[in-house]
C-alpha positions as CSV (number, residue, x, y, z in Angstrom):
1,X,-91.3,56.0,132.0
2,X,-89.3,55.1,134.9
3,X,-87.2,58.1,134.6
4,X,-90.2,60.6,134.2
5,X,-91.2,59.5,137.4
6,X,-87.9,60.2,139.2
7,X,-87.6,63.6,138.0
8,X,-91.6,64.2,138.8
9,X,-90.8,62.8,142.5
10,X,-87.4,65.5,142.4
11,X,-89.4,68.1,141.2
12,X,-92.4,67.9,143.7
13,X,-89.8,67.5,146.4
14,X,-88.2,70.4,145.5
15,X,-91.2,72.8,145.0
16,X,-92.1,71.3,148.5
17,X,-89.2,72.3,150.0
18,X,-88.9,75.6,148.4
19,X,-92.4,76.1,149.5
20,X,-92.1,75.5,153.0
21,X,-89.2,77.9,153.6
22,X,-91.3,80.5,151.7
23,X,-93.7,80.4,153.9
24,X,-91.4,80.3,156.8
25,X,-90.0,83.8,155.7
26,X,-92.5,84.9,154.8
27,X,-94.5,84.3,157.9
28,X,-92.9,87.1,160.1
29,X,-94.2,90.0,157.4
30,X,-97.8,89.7,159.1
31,X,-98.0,91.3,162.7
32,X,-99.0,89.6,165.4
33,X,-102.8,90.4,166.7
34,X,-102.8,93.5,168.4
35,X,-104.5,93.8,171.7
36,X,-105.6,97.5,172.3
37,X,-108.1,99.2,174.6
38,X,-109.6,102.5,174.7
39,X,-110.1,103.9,178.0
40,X,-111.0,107.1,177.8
41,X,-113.3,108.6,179.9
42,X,-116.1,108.8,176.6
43,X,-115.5,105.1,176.4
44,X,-115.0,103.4,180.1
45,X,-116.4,104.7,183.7
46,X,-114.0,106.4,185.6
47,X,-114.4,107.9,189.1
48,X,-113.2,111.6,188.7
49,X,-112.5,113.8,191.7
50,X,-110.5,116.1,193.7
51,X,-108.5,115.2,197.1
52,X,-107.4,117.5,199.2
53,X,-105.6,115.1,202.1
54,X,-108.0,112.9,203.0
55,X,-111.4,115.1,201.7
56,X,-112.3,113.8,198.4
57,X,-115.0,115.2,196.3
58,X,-116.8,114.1,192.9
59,X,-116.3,116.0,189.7
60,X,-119.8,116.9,188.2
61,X,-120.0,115.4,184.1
62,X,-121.0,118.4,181.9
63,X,-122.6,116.3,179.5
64,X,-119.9,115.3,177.4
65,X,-116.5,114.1,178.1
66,X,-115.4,117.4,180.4
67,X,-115.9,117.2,184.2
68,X,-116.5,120.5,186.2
69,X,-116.3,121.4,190.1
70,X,-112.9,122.5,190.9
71,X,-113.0,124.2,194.3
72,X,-109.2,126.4,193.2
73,X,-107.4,127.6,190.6
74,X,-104.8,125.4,188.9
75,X,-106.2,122.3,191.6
76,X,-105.3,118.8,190.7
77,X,-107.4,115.9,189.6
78,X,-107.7,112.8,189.8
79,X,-109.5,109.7,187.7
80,X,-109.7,106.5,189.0
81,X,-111.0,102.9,187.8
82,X,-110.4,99.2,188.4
83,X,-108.3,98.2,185.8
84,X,-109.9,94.5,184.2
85,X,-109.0,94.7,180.7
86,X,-106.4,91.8,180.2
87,X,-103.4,92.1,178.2
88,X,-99.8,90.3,177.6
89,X,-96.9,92.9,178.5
90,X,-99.1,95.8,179.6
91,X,-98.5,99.4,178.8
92,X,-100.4,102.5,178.7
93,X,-100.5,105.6,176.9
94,X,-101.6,108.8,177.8
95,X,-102.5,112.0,175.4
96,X,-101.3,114.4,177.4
97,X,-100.7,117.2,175.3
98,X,-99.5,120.4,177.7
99,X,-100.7,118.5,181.2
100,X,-98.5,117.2,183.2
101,X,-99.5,113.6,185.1
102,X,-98.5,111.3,187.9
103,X,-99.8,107.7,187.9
104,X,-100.7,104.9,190.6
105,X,-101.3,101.6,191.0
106,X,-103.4,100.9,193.5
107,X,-101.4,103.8,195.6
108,X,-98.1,103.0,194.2
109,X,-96.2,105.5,192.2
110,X,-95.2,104.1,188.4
111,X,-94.9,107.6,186.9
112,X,-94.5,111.1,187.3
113,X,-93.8,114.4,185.6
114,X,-93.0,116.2,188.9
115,X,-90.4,113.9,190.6
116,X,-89.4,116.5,193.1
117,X,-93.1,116.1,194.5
118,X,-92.8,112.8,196.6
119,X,-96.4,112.6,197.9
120,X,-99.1,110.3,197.0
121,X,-102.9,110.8,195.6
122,X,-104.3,114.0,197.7
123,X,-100.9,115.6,198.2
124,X,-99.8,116.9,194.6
125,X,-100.4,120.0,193.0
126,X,-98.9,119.4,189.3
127,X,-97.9,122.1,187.5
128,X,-98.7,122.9,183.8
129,X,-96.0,121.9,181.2
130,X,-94.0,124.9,179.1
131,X,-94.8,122.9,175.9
132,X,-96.9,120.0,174.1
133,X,-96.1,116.6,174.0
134,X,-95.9,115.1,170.7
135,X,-95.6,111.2,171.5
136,X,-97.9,109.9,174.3
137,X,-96.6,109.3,177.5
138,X,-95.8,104.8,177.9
139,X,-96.1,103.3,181.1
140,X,-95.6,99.6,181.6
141,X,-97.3,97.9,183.7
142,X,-96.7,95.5,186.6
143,X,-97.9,92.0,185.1
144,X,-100.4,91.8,188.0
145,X,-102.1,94.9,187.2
146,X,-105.5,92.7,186.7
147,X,-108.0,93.9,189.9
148,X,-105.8,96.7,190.7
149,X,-107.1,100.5,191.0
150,X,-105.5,102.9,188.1
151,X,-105.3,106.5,189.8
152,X,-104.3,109.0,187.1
153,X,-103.2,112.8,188.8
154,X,-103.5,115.6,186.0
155,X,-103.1,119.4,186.4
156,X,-105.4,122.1,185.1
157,X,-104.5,125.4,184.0
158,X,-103.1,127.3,181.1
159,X,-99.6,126.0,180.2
160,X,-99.1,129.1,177.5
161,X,-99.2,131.6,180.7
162,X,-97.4,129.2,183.0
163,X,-100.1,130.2,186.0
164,X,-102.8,128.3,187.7
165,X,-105.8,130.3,186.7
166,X,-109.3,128.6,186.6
167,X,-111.0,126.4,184.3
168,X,-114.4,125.9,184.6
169,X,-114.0,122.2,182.8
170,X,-111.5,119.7,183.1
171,X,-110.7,116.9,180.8
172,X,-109.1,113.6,181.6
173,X,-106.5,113.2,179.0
174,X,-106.9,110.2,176.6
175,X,-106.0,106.9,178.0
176,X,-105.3,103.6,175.8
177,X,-103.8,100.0,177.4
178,X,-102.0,98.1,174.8
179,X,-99.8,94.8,174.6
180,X,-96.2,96.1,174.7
181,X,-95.1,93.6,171.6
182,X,-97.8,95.2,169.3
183,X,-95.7,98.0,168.3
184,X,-92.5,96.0,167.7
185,X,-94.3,93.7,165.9
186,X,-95.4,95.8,163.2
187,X,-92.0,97.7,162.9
188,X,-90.7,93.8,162.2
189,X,-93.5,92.7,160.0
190,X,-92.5,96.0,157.8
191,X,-89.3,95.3,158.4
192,X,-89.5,91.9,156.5
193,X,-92.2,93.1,154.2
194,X,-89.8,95.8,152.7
195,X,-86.7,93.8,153.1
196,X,-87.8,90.8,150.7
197,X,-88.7,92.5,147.5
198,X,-86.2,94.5,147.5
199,X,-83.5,91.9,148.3
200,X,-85.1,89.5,145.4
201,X,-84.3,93.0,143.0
202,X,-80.7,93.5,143.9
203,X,-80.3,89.7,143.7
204,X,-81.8,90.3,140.0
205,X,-79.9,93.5,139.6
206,X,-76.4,91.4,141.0
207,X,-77.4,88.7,138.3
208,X,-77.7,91.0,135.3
209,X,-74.6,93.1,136.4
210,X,-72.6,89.6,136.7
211,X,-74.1,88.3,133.2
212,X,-73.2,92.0,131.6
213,X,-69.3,91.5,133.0
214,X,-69.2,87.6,131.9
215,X,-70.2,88.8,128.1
216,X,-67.6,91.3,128.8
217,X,-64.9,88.9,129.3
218,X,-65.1,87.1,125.8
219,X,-65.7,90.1,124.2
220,X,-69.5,90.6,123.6
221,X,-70.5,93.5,125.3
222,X,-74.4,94.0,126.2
223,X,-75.2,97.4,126.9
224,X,-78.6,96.0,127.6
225,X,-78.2,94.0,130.3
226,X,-76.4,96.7,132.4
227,X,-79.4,98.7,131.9
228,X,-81.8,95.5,133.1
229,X,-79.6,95.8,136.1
230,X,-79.8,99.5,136.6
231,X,-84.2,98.5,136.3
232,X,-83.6,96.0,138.9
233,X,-81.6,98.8,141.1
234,X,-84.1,101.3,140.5
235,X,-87.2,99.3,141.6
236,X,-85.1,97.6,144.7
237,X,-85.3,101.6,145.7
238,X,-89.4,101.5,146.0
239,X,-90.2,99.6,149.0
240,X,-86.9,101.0,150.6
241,X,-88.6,105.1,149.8
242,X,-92.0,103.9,150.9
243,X,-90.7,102.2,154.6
244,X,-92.0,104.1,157.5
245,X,-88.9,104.2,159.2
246,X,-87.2,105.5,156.5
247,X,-86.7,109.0,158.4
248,X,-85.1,107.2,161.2
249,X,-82.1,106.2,159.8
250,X,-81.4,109.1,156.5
251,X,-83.0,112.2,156.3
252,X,-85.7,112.6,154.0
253,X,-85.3,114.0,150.1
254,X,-86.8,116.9,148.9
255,X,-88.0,114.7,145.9
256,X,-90.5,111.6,146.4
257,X,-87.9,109.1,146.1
258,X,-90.3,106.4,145.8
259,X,-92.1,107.6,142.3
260,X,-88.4,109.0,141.5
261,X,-87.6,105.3,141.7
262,X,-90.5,103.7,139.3
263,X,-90.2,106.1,136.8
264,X,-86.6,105.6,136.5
265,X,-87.1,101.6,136.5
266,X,-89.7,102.2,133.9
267,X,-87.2,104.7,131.6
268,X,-84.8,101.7,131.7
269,X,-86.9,99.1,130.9
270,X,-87.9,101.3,128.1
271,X,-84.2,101.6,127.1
272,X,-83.2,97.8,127.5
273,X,-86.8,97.2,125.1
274,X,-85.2,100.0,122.8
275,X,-81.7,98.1,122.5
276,X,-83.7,94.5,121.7
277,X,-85.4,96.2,119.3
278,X,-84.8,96.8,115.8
279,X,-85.6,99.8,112.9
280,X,-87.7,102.5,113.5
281,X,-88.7,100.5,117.0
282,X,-85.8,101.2,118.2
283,X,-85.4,104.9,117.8
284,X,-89.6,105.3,119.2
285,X,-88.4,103.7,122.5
286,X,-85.2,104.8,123.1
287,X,-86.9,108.6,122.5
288,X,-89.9,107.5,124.6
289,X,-87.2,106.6,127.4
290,X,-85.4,109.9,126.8
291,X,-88.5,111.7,126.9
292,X,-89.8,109.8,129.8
293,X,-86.5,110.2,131.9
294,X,-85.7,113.9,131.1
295,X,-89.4,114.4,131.9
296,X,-89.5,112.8,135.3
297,X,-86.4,114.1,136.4
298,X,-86.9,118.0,135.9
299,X,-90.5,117.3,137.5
300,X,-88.8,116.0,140.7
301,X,-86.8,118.9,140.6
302,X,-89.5,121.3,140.2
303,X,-91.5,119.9,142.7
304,X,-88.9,119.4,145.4
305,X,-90.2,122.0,147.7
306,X,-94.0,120.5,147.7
307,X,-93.5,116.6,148.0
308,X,-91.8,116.5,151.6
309,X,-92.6,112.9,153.4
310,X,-94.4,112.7,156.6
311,X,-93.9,110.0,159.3
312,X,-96.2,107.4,157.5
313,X,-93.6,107.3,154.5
314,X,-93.0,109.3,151.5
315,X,-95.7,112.0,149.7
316,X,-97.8,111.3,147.4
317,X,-96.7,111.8,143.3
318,X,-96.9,115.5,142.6
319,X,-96.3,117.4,139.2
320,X,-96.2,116.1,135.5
321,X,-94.7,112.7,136.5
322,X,-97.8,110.7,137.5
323,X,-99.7,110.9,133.9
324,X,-96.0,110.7,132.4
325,X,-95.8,107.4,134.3
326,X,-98.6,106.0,133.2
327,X,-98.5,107.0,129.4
328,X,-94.7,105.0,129.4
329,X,-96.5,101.9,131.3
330,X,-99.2,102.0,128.7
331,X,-96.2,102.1,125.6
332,X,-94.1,99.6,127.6
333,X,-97.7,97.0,126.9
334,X,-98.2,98.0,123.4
335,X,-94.6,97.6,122.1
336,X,-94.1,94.1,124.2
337,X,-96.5,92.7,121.5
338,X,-94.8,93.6,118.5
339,X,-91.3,93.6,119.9
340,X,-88.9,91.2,117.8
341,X,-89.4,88.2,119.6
342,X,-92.8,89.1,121.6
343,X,-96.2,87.1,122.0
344,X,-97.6,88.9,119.2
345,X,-94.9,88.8,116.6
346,X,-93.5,85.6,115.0
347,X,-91.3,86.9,112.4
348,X,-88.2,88.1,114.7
349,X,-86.8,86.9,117.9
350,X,-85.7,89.1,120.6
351,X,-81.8,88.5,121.8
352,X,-81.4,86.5,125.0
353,X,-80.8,88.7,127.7
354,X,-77.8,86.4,128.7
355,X,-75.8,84.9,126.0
356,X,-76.5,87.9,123.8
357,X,-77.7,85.4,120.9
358,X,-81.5,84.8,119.6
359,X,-83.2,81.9,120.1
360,X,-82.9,81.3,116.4
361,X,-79.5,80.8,116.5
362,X,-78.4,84.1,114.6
């Protein structure tokens, strides 16, 4: 009794331990809250006007989110507001498309596209930009921005023509304030998020490989559990294809590596089934895996052209492989019944994995 109670106290001890540290890794795959305000002009007031020196006068709303008045063609704007929105490591971003902007806090420069004009609000004419932005322009801000006055400077015009010609309505470009950690928080919580699955399958894949050599070495050699390893490889692959980032550091495939991935996880699975199995068993799942493998590579050929992955992560499944996929998933749950050695079948065991023996002793 005694003893049972010593390896109860070991064993919660451990779980408790094991526990902790799990969620202490696991604790950095959840961003932190993200603080983000819109402050466009359809959302917020803002004052919007023209300067000329010291002459200031009112942009008229048309109704919706334009603003019209402009007393010249290709005249500057401004838009103004009393910035009380309060955030930890300030920065804003402006959708700015073709315009080019200059930015002040309460008078004081932060930003501009035209550095070679030095004057303040009232003083700028900003020229239209020869092409379109395709990342917001980021401004951090002071960390006593709170009670200060935001003055945002934006040209007008036609940027295709390159001159200043008239527009009858102006728009203030789109204007969010956000925490400055929020983005780098998310690319860490992703980070960790794809990094521990797939470390947990190359640790299982590195175990199988090193089982596979150690039956080697005296002379039993399991085919079966280097394919378990090449599973464990394959699905390691699927949160690495499916990471955001995944464009920044290799260019993308022409085939969706991610489904690529699955289905060959699930074609080895099907094969390391197929060499536990015995009879006529056997042959149906190593000629399902065959199938299945041939199958889903010669899709992802086919369709190399049409599956190309955007910055959110790789396309969607295209082609034959999806229903493919599915129909092998659906075999893999039938056959694990009536494997030797499944749930469902008492009569056979299935070979351990490790010592290449059955439970039974044969």
């Amino acid at each position: 009794m005694r003893r049972w109670i010593i390896r109860g106290a070991a064993a919660f001890m451990v779980l408790l331990l094991c526990g902790f540290f799990a969620a202490a890794l696991l604790f950095f795959t959840q961003p932190m809250t993200e603080q983000t305000f819109d402050l466009s002009v359809e959302t917020v007031q803002w004052e919007v006007y023209i300067q000329e020196g010291q002459q200031r006068t009112d942009l008229l709303p048309d109704g919706d989110i334009g603003y019209t008045g402009l007393s010249a063609p290709g005249q500057t704007f401004y838009f103004s507001r009393i910035l009380t929105e309060e955030v930890e490591s300030p920065v804003l971003y402006l959708d700015t498309v073709n315009r080019s902007v200059a930015v002040f806090l309460d008078g004081e420069r932060l930003y501009t596209d035209c550095p070679e004009q030095s004057g303040g609000v009232g003083e700028l004419t900003l020229p239209m930009l020869g092409w379109d932005r395709l990342e917001p322009v980021e401004i951090t801000l002071p960390p006593d921005y709170l009670g200060k006055t935001l003055t945002i400077a934006q040209s007008t015009g036609l940027g295709e023509k390159q001159i200043p010609e008239m527009e009858p309505t102006v728009y203030p470009c789109t204007v969010t304030l956000s925490c400055g950690y929020a983005y780098e928080s998310g690319i860490v919580a992703e980070s960790f998020r794809t990094a521990i699955p797939a470390a947990l399958c190359f640790v299982l894949g590195l175990l199988l490989s090193t089982a596979f050599l150690w039956q080697s070495f005296r002379g039993r050699w399991d085919i079966g559990l280097f394919i378990f390893s090449l599973a464990a490889f394959f699905l390691m692959l699927v949160p690495l294809g499916a990471a955001s980032f995944f464009g920044h550091y290799l260019p993308y495939p022409e085939v969706d590596l991610n489904a690529l991935s699955r289905a060959l996880c699930l074609t080895s699975l099907l094969l390391f089934l197929g060499s536990r199995g015995n009879g006529r068993l056997r042959w149906i799942l190593w000629g399902t895996a065959a199938l299945h493998g041939l199958t889903a590579l010669l899709g992802r050929a086919s369709d190399s052209g049409i599956g190309v992955s955007g910055a959110s992560g790789p396309a969607g499944r295209c082609g034959p492989l999806p229903g493919l996929e599915k129909a092998g998933e659906r075999l893999l749950l039938a056959v694990l019944p009536v494997a030797p050695g499944g749930p469902g079948n008492g009569a056979g065991c299935m070979r351990c994995p490790c010592c290449g023996r059955s439970h039974m002793g044969a």
